[in-house]
C-alpha positions as CSV (number, residue, x, y, z in Angstrom):
1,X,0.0,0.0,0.0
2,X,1.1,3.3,-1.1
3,X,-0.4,6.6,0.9
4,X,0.0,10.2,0.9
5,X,-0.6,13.5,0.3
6,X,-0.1,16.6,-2.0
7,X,0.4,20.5,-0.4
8,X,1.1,23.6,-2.1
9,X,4.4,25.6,-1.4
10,X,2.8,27.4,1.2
11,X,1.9,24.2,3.1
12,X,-1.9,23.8,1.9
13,X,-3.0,20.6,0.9
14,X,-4.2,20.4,-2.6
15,X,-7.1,18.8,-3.4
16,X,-8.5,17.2,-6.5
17,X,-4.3,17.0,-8.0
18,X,-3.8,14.1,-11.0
19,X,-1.3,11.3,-9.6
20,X,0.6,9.1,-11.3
21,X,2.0,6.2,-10.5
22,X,4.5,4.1,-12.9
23,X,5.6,0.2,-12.0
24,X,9.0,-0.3,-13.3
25,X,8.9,-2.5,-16.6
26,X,4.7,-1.8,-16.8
27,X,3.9,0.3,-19.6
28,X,0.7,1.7,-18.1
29,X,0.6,3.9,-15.2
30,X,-2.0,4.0,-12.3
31,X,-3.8,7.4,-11.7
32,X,-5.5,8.8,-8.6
33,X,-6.7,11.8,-7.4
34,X,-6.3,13.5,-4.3
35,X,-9.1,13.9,-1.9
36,X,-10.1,17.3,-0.6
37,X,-7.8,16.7,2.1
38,X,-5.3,16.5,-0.3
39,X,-4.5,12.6,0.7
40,X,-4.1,9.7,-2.0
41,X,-3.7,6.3,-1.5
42,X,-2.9,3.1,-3.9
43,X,-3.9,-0.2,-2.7
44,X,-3.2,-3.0,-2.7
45,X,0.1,-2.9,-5.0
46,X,2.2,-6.0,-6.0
47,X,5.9,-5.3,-4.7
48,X,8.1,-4.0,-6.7
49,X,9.8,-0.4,-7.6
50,X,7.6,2.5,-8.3
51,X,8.1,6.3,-9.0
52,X,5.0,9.0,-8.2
53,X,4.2,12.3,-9.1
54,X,1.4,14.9,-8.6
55,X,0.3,17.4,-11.0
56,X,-2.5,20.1,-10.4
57,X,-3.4,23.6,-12.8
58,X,0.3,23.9,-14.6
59,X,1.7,22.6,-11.3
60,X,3.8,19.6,-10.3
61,X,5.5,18.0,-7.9
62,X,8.7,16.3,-8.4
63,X,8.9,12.8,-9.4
64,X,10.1,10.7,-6.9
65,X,11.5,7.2,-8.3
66,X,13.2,4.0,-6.7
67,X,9.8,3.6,-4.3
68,X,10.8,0.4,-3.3
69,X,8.0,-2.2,-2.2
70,X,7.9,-5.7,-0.8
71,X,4.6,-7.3,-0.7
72,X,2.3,-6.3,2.0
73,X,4.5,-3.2,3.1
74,X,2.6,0.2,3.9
75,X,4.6,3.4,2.8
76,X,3.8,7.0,3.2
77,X,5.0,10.1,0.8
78,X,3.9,13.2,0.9
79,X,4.6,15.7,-2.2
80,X,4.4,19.5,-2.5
81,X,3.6,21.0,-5.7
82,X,5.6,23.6,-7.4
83,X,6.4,25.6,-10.8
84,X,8.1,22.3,-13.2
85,X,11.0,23.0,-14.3
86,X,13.7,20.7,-15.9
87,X,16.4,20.1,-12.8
88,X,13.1,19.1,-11.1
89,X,13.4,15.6,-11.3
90,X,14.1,13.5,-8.4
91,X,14.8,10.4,-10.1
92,X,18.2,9.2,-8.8
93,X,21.1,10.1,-10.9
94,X,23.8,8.0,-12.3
95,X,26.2,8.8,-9.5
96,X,25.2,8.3,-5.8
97,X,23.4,11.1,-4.6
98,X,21.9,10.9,-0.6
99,X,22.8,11.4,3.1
100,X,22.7,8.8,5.9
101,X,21.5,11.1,8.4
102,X,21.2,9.1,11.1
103,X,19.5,4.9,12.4
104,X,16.4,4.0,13.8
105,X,14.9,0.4,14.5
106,X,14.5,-1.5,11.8
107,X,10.8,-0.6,10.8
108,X,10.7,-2.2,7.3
109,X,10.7,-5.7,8.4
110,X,7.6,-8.0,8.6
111,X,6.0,-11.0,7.4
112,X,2.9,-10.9,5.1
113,X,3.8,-14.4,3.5
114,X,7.3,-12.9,2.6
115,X,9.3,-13.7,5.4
116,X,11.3,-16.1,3.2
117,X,12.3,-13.8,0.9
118,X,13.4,-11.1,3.7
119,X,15.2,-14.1,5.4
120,X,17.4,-14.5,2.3
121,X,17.8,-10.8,1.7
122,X,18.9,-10.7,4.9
123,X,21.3,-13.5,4.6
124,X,22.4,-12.5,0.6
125,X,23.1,-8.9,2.4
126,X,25.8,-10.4,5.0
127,X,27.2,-12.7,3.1
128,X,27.9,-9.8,0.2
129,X,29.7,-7.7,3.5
130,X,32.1,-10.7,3.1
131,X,32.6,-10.8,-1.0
132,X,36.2,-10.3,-2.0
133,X,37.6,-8.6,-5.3
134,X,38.0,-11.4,-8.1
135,X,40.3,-12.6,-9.1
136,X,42.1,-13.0,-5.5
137,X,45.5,-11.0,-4.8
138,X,48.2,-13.4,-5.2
139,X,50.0,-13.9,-1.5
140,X,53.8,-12.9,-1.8
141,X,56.2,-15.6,-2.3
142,X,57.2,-15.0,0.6
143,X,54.0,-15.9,2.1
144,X,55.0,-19.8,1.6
145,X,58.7,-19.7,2.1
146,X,59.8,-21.6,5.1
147,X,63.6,-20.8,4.6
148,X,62.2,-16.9,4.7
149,X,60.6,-17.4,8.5
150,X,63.8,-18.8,9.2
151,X,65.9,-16.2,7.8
152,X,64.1,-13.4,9.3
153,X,63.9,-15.5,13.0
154,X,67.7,-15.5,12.6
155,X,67.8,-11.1,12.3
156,X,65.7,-10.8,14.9
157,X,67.6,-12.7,17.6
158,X,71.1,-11.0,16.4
159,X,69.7,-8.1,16.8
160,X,66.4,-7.9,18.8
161,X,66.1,-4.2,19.7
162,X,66.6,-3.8,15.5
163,X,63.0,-1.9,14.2
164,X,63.7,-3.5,10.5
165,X,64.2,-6.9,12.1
166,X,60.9,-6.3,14.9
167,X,58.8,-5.4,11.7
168,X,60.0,-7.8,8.5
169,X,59.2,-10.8,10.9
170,X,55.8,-9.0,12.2
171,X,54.7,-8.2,8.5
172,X,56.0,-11.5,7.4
173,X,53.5,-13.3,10.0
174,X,50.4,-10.5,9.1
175,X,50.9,-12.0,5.8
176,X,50.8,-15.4,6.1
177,X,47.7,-14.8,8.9
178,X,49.6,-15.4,11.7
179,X,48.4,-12.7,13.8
180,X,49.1,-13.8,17.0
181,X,52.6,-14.3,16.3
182,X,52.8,-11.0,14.5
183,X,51.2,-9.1,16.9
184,X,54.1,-8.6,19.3
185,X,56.7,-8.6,17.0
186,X,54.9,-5.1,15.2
187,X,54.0,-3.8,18.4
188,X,57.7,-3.9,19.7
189,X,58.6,-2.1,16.1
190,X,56.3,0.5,17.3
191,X,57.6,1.1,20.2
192,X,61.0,1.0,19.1
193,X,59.9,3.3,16.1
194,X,56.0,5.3,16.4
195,X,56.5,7.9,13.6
196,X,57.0,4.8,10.8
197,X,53.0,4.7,9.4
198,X,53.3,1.8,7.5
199,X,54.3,-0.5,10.8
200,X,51.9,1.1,12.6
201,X,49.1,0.6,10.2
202,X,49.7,-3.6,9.9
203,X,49.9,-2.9,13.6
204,X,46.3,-1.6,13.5
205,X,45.4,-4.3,11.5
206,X,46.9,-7.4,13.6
207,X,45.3,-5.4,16.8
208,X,41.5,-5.9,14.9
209,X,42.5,-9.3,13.5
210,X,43.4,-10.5,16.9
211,X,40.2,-9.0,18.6
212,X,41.6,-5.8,20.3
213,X,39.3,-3.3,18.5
214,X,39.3,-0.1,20.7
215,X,43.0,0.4,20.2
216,X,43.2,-0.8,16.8
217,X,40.7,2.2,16.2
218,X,43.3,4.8,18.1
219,X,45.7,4.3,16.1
220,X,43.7,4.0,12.7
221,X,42.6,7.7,13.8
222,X,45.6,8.8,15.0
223,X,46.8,7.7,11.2
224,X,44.5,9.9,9.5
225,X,45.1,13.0,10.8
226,X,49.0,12.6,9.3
227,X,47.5,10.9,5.5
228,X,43.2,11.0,5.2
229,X,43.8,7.4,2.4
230,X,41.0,5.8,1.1
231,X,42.4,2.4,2.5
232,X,42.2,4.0,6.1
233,X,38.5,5.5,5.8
234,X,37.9,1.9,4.7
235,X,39.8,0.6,7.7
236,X,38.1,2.5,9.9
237,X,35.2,1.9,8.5
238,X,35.1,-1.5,9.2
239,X,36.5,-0.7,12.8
240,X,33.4,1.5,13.6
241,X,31.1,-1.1,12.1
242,X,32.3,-4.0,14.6
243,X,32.6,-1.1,17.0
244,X,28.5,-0.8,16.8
245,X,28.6,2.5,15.2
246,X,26.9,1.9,11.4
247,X,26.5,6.0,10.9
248,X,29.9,6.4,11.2
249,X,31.0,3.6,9.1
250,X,29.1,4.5,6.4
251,X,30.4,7.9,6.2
252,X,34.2,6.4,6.4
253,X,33.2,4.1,3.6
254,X,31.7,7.0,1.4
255,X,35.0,9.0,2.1
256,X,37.0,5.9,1.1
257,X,35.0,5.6,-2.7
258,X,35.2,9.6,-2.5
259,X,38.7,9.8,-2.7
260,X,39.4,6.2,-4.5
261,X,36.7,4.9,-6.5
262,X,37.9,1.1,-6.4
263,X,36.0,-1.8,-6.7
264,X,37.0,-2.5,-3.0
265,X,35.8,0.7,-2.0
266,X,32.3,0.8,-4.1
267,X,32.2,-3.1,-2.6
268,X,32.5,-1.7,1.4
269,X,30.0,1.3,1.1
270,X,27.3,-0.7,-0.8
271,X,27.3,-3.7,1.4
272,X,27.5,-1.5,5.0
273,X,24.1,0.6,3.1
274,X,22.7,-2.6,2.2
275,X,23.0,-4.8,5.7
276,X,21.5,-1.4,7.1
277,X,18.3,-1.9,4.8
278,X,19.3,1.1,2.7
279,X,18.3,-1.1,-0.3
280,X,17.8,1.5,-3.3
281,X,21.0,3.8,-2.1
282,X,22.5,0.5,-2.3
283,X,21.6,-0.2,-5.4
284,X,22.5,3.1,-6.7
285,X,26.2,2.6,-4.9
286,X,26.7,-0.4,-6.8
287,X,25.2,0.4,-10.5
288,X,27.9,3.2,-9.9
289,X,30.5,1.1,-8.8
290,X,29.7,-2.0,-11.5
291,X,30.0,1.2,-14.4
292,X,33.0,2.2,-12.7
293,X,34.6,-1.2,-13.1
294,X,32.3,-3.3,-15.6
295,X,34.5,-6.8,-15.1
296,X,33.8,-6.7,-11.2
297,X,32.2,-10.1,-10.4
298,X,31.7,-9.1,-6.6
299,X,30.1,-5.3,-7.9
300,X,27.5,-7.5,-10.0
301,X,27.0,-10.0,-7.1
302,X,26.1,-7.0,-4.8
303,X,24.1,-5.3,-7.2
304,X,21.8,-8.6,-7.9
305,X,21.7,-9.1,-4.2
306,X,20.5,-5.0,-3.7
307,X,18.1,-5.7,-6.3
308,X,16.5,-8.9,-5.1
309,X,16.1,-7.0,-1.8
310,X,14.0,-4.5,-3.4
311,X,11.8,-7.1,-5.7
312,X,13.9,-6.9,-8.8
313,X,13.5,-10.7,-9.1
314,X,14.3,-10.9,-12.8
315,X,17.1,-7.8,-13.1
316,X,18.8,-9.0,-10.3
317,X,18.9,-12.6,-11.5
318,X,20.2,-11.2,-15.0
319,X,23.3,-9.7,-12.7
320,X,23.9,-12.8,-11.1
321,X,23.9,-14.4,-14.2
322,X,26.2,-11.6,-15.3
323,X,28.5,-11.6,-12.9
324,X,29.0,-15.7,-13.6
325,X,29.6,-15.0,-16.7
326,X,32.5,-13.3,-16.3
327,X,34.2,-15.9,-14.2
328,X,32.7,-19.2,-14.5
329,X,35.1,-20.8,-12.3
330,X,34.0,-18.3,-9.2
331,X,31.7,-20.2,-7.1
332,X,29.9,-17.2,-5.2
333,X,27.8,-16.2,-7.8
334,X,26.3,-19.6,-8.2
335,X,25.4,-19.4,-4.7
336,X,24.1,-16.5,-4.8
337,X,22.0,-16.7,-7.7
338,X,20.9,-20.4,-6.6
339,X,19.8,-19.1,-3.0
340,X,17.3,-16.4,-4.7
341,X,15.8,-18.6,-7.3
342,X,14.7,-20.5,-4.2
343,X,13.6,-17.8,-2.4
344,X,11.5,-15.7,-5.3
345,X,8.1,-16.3,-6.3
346,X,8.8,-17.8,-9.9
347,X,11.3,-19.1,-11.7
348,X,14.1,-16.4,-12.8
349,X,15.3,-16.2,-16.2
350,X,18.9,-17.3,-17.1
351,X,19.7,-18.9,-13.5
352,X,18.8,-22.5,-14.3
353,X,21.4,-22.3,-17.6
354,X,23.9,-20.7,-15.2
355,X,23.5,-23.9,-12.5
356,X,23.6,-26.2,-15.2
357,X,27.2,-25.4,-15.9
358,X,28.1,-25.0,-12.1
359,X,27.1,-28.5,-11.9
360,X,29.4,-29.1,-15.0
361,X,31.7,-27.3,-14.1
362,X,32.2,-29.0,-10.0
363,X,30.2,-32.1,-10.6
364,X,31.8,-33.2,-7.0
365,X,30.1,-30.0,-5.4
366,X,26.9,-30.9,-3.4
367,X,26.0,-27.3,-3.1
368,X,25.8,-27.1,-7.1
369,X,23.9,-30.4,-7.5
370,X,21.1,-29.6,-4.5
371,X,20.6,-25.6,-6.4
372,X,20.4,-27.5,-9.8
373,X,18.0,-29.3,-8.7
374,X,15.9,-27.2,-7.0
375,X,15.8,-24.6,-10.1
376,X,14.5,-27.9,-12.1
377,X,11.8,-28.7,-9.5
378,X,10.8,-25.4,-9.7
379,X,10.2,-25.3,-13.4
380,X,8.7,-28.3,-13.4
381,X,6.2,-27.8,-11.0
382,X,4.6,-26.0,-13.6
383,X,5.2,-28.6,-16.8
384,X,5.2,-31.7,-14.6
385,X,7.9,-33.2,-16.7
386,X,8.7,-36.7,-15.6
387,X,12.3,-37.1,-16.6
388,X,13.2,-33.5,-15.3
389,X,12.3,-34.8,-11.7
390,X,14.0,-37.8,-12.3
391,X,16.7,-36.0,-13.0
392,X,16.4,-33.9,-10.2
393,X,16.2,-37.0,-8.0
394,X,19.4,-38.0,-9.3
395,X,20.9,-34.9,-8.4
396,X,19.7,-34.7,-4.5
397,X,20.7,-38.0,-4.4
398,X,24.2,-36.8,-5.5
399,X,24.0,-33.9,-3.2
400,X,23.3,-35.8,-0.1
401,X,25.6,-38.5,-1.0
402,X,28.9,-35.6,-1.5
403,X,27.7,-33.9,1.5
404,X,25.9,-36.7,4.3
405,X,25.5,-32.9,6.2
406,X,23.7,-31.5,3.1
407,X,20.5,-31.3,5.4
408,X,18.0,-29.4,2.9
409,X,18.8,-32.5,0.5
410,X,18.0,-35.1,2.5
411,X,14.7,-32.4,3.4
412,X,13.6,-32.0,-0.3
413,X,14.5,-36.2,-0.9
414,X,11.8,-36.5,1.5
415,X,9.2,-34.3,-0.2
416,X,9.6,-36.2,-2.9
417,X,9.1,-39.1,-1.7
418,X,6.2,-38.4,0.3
419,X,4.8,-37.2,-3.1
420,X,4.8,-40.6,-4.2
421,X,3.1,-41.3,-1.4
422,X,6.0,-43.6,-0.1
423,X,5.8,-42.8,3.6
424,X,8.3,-45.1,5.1
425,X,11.0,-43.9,2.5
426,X,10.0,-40.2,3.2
427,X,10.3,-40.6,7.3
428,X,13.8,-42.4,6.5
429,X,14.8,-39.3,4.8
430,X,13.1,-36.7,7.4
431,X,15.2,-38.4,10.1
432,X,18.4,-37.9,8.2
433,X,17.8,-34.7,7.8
434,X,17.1,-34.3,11.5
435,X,20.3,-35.9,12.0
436,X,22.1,-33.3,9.5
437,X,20.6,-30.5,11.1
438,X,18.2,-31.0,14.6
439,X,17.2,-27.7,14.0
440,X,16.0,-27.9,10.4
441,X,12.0,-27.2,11.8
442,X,10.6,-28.3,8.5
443,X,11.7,-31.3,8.5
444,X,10.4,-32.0,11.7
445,X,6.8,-30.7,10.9
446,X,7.1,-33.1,7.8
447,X,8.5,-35.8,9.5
448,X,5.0,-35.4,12.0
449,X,3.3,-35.2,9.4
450,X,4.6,-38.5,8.1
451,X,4.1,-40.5,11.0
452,X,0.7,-39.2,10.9
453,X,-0.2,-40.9,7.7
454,X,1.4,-43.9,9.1
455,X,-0.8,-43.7,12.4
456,X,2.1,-43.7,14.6
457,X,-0.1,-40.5,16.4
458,X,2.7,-40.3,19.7
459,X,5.6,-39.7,17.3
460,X,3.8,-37.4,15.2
461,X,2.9,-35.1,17.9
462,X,6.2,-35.3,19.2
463,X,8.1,-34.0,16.2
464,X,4.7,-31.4,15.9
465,X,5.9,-30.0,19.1
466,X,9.6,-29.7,18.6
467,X,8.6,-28.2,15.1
468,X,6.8,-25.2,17.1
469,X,9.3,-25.0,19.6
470,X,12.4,-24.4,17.3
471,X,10.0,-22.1,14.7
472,X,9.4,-19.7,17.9
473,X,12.9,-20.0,18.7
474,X,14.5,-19.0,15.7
475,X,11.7,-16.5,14.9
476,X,12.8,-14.6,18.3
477,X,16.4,-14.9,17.5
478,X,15.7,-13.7,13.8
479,X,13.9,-10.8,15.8
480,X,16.7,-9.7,17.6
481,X,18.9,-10.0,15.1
482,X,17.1,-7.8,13.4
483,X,16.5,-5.2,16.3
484,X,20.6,-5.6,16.6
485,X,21.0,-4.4,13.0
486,X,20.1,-0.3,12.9
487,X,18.4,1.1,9.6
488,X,19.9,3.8,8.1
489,X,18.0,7.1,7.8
490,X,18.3,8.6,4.6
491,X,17.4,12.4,3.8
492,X,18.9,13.7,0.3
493,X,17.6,11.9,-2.9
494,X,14.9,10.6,-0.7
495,X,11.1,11.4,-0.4
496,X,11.2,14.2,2.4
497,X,9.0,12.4,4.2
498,X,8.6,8.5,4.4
499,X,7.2,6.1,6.6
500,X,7.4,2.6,6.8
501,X,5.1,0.5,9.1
């Protein structure tokens, strides 16, 4: 639903004003008027992205685009009408153009049968935080070179009060992820040597790999105020964020992809906006960021995943799809692209031809044989082909068989077979995916539901109760994750004034 209302520039509401409402990829728009309190509303709408605008007597508001709606959401906007003129527009441009003012709770959250899809947008949105640029940076040759460890061990205990010998050794461990063993080493380099900013910076970063957070933000700030880098406003971007201060790490991020507009840095400031539920700044970050650097495979990836946050099934399936393109061999988008083809209402184009080769491509990978063969299910709950679900059979059966902790396979072996009415077979297959994964509440409810058919009414009502035990369970820790997550409040290139409830 989609409420509002229209005022003059002095304030007045304006009654009787032409609205118009356009659905991204519809051709026909949907037109209301204002009452004679000058409020509109459009319901119900199918989710999806929407831009409004209000015209009255040679008068017009501006148009505000990227209206982003997931099914059953209520959002208010409220429009003021003025003279048109051309910079009017308030359609996002091609470069990122907002404020993160400030957080509140997260308000936009909420069932209304799509909690599955929020789930996975909430999931697709951390697990983008963690993408990496692609291809990987090579280690140093040093990183592997036992004779070099050795070496620099032997410096460091002829001379152990030597700064080059305290930090070669230190760096040498940072490298190879040895953080523990680096720590001291860079920290007695510091001591012996405070004004060097490159030791001091590995020191900030073996601080935060090894936990100590509060002082490997001290001396990332005390870093900045000798050389403002992009690589530090990222660093301490990612400091404030595991600090529990999102408003401030966005801004470092912004400032990072301000003053170096790298795919690392476009990657940073679109994930932080997009685990904050900043979806279409997000979006806007990354379209950016993916024109900046067309060949980014992690860019496309986030850019699909900001999309299918804001119901772009289809466009952000076509990134996805996109992004494996560009290097088959990377496994991430395949996941990605495989976890929203479950999640979305319909089938999505191009992803089933893209988890065909993944399965091609890692036939021994029981992740690409159970997403294969979901995407195939799906389809073919609509054609009912028989040798496509024996063929996706085959491929569960893989799955499970690669992976004896592949829990949803083992789950979705069991639908089938309980759709062949084969009971006995189906509770086999439940119970394994119990075993997999005791907290896989679907496959208890089946598996009650099973033993129902069977009459064994005790069991049933047994695995009935654990089912609504672990469903209120994880729904309150899914609640507090998301009460521990802030939304961002966004006032430039935003309505002026939204609400969600």
């Amino acid at each position: 639903m989609l409420v509002g209302s229209v005022h003059d520039a002095a304030g007045k509401p304006v009654g009787n004003a032409s609205m118009t409402l356009n659905k991204a990829n519809e051709s026909t728009p949907r037109t209301t008027h204002t009452d004679g309190a000058g409020a509109f509303e459009y319901a119900p709408l199918p989710p999806g992205s929407y831009s409004l605008r209000a015209e009255k007597a040679g008068l017009q508001s501006r148009t505000v685009s990227a209206i982003a709606l997931a099914a059953g959401e209520h959002r208010q906007i409220d429009l003021k009408l003025a003279a048109s003129s051309a910079g009017d527009a308030m359609s996002f441009s091609d470069d990122p153009n907002f404020t993160v003012a400030g957080v509140t709770d997260w308000t936009a959250v909420g069932g209304h049968g799509s909690d599955s899809i929020l789930r996975t947008s909430e999931d697709l949105a951390r697990e983008t935080v963690a993408l990496k640029t692609w291809p990987p940076d090579a280690k140093p040759a040093m990183a592997s070179d036992a004779a070099t460890e050795t070496r620099l061990r032997a410096a460091l205990a002829e001379n152990a009060g030597s700064f080059d010998a305290n930090r070669r050794l230190g760096t040498f461990y940072l490298q190879t992820g040895r953080y523990n063993e680096a720590l001291p080493l860079l920290e007695a380099a510091y001591r012996l040597n405070p004004a060097d900013n490159a030791n001091e910076r590995d020191l900030a970063q073996a601080l935060e790999a090894t936990g100590d957070l509060k002082q490997s933000q001290e001396h990332v700030q005390k870093l900045l105020q000798h050389d403002p880098n992009a690589d530090l406003h990222r660093m301490a971007g990612e400091l404030d964020e595991k600090l529990g201060d999102p408003l401030t790490a966005v801004h470092e991020y912004q400032h990072a992809a301000a003053l170096d507009p790298s795919e690392q840095n476009y990657l940073a400031w679109g994930s932080e906006l997009l685990l904050h539920r900043a979806v279409w700044q997000a979006t806007q970050v990354f379209r950016s960021g993916v024109q900046a650097h067309p060949q980014s495979v992690p860019l496309l990836t986030g850019l699909g995943t900001a999309l299918f946050a804001g119901a772009e099934y289809e466009d952000a399936a076509r990134r996805m799809c996109e992004a494996s393109d560009l290097a088959p061999s990377n496994k991430e988008p395949y996941l990605f692209m495989g976890k929203i083809e479950m999640a979305a209402p319909s089938p999505l184009p191009c992803v089933e031809d893209r988890l065909a080769r993944f399965v091609r491509l890692r036939p021994n990978d029981s992740l690409a044989n159970y997403f294969y063969a979901m995407a195939l299910w799906k389809r073919q709950q609509l054609s009912r082909d028989k040798n496509a679900m024996l063929q996706v059979e085959t491929l569960l059966n893989k799955a499970v068989t690669l992976d004896q902790k592949c829990s949803d396979g083992y789950l979705q072996l069991g639908v089938l077979a309980a759709s062949h009415h084969d009971d006995t077979k189906a509770i086999e297959l439940y119970t394994k995916a119990i075993d997999a994964n005791p907290q896989l509440s679907e496959a208890h409810y089946r598996l009650g539901v099973a033993y129902d058919r069977a009459g064994e009414r005790d069991k049933a009502q047994r695995e009935f109760q654990l089912h609504d035990q672990l469903q209120k369970q994880q729904a309150a820790a899914v609640e507090q994750e998301r009460r521990d997550v802030k939304q961002f409040v966004v006032v430039k290139g935003q309505p002026s004034h939204t609400t969600v409830q």
